[in-house]
C-alpha positions in Angstrom: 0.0 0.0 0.0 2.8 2.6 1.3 4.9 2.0 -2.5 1.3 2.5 -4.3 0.9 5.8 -2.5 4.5 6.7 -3.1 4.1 5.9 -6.9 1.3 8.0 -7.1 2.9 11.1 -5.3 6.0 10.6 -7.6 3.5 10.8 -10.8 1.7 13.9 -9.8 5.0 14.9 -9.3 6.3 14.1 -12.8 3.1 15.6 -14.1 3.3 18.7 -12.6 7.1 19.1 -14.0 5.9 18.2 -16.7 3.2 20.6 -17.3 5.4 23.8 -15.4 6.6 24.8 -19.0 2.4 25.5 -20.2 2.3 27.8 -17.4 4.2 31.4 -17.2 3.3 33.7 -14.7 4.1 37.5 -15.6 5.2 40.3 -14.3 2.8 43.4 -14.9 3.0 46.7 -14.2 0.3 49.3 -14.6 0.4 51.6 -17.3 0.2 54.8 -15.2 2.5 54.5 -12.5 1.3 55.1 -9.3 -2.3 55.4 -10.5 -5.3 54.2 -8.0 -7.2 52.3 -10.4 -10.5 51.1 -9.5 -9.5 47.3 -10.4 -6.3 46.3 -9.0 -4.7 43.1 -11.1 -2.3 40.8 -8.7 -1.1 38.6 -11.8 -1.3 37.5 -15.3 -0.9 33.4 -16.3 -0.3 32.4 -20.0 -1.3 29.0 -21.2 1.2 27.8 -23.1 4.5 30.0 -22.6 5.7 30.7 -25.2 3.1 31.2 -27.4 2.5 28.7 -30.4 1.4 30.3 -33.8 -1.5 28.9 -35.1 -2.6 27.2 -31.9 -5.2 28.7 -29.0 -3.6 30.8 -25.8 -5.1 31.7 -22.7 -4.5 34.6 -20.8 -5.6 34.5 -17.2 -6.0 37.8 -15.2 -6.4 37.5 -11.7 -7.6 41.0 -10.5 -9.9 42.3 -7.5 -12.2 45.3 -7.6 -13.8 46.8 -4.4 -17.1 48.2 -6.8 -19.5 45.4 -8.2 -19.1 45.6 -12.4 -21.7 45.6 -14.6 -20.8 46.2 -17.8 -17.4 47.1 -19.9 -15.6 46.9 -22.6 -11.6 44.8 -22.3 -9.4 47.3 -25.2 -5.8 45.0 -26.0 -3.3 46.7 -28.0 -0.2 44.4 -28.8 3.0 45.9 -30.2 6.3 43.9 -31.6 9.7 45.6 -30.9 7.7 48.8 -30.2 5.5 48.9 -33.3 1.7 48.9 -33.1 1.0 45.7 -34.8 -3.0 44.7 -33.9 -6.1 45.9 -31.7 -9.1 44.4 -30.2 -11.9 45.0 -28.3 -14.0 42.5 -26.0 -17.0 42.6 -24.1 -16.0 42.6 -20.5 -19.2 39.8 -19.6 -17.7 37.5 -23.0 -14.4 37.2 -20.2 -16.2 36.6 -17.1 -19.4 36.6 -15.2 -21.0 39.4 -15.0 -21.8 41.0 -12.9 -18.3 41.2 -11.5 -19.8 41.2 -7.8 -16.5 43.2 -5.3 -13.6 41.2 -4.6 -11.3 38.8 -6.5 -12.1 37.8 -10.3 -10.3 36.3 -13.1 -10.6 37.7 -16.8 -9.8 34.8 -18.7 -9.1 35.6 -22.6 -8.5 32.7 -25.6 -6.8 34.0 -29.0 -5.5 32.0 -31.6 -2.5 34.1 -33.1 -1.9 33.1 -37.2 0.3 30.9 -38.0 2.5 33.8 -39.9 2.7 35.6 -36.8 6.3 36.3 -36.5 8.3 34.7 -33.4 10.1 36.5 -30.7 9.0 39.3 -27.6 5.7 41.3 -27.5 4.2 43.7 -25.3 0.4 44.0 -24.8 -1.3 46.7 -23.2 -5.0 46.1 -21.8 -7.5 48.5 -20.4 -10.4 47.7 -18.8 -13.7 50.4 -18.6 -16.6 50.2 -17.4 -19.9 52.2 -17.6 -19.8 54.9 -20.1 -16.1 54.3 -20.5 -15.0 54.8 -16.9 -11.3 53.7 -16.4 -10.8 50.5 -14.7 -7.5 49.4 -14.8 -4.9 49.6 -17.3 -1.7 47.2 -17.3 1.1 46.5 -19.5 3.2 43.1 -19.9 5.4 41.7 -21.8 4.9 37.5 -23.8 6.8 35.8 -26.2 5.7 34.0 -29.5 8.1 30.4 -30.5 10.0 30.2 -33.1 8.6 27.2 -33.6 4.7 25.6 -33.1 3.2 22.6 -33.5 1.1 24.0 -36.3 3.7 24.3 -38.0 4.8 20.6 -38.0 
């Protein structure tokens, strides 16, 4: 009985070094510094790090807010080696349940990036508003896309 339990341990321990690589947490920083936004955002986790081309990504925001949320809008703007290169805008209840009642919350956002979406470091800014385009938060981060994908095999 004891080796069975200690075989199991040791392969949710293999699993989870396996599966470490999928999972990058990131280091944000808010766009204004200094700024008392009204949604405060404790972390960022991408799903797989890096970033395949042609395959899905999930980006999950864990953030709090001390105000219930309604409605709002989620603005991304991603730039590669400083250049504006695409823009999007979400529907802030299409990336998590709305209302967003006061406390914590996670915004979790799926893209596919094309598979000619060209490898190496980007930085994405988000902003988050609310009701008649209040200000909720706005960070900045930094992800990387692979050089190579398994779309591309």
């Amino acid at each position: 009985m004891a080796s069975t339990v200690g075989r199991l341990l040791l392969s949710a321990a293999s699993l989870l070094l396996l599966l470490a690589p999928l999972a990058a947490a990131t280091d944000v920083e808010y766009c204004k510094k200094g700024a008392d936004y009204p949604v405060k955002v404790s972390g960022i986790e991408i799903f797989p790090s890096p970033i395949a081309r042609g395959m899905p990504a999930t980006f999950n925001i864990s953030a709090s807010t001390g105000d219930e949320i309604s409605e709002g809008k989620l603005i991304i703007d991603v730039k590669y080696f400083g250049f504006h290169v695409h823009q999007e805008t979400h529907d802030l209840c299409q990336e998590t349940w709305c209302p967003v009642s006061t406390g914590d919350f996670v915004l979790s956002h799926q893209q596919t990036l094309p598979s000619f979406t060209p490898p190496g470091s980007y930085t994405l800014t988000m902003k988050l508003t609310g009701e008649q385009g209040k200000q909720l938060t706005c960070i900045v981060f930094d992800f990387s896309i692979g050089f190579a994908s398994v779309a591309d095999n």
